[in-house]
C-alpha positions in Angstrom: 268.2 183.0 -2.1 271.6 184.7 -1.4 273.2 183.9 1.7 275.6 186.5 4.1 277.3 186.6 6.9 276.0 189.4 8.9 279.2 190.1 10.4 280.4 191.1 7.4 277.3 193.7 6.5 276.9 195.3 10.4 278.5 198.4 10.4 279.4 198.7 6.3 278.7 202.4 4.9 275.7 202.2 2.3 275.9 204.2 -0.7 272.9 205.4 -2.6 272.2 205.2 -6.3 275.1 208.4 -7.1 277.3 206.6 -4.4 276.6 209.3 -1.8 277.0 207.6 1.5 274.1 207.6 3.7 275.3 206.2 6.6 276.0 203.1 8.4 274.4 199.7 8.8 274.0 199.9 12.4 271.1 197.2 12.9 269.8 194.0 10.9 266.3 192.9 11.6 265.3 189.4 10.9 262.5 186.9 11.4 262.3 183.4 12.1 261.1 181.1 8.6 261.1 178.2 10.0 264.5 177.0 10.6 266.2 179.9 9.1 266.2 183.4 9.8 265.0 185.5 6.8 266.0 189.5 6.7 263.6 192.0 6.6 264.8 195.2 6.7 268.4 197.1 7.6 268.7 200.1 10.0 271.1 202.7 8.8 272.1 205.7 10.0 272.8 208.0 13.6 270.1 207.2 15.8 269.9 203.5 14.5 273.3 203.4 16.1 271.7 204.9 19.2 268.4 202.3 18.9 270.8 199.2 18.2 272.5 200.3 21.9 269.0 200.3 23.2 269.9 204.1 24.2 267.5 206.1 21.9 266.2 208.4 24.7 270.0 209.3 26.3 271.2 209.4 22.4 268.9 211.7 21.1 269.4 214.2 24.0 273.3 213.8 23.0 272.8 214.0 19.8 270.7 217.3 20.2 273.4 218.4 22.7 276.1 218.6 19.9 273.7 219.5 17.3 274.0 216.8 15.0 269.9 215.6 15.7 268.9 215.7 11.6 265.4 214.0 10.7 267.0 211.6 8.7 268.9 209.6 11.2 267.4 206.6 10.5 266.8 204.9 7.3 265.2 202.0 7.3 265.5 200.0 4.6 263.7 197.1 3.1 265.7 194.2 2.5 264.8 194.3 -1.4 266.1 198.0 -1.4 269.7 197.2 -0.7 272.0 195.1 -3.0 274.3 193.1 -0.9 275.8 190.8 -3.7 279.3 192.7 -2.9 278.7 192.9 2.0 282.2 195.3 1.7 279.8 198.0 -0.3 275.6 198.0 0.0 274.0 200.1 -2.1 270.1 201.5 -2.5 268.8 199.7 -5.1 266.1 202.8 -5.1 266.5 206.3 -5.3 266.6 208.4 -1.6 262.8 209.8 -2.5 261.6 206.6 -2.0 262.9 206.3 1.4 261.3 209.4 2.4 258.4 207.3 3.7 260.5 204.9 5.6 262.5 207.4 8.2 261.1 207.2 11.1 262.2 207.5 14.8 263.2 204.6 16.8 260.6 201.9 17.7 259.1 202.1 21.0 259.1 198.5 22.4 256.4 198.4 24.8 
């Protein structure tokens, strides 16, 4: 098991395979095993900016406003997708095709 500070992974740039950046890690989800917390999966990109403010609604309408709404705003990204061994630089462990099925919009917490 590798162990991070999260502080030093929220808000690093994430390369992909070529070393194209993607975007940011905006969000880190995690869940309780049972006195630790284990990650499951990293938010990246625009509107996981937006959903880590709780603002998804008011930031998509911004984000449509100046035009920069794209479908892949938000990448989210198992934890066994992205090598952390070096928190100043993540990178995909997987090619961007395979994250095709993982962009989705922001969760609606009911």
């Amino acid at each position: 098991m590798t162990i991070v500070n999260l502080e030093r992974l929220a808000g690093r740039r994430v390369l992909s395979q070529r070393g194209k950046s993607i975007g940011y890690i905006e969000e880190i989800r995690a869940e309780r095993d049972g006195d630790d917390f284990v990650v499951t999966e990293f938010h990246v990109g625009i509107h996981a900016a937006f959903e880590r403010l709780s603002a998804s609604a008011i930031g998509v309408a911004v984000l449509d406003l100046v035009r920069l709404r794209r479908r892949d705003g938000l990448y989210r990204i198992p934890w066994d997708k992205l090598d952390i061994s070096d928190p100043a630089r993540p990178r995909l462990l997987c090619p961007m095709t395979e994250l095709s099925g993982m962009k989705s919009a922001p969760d609606r917490r009911e």
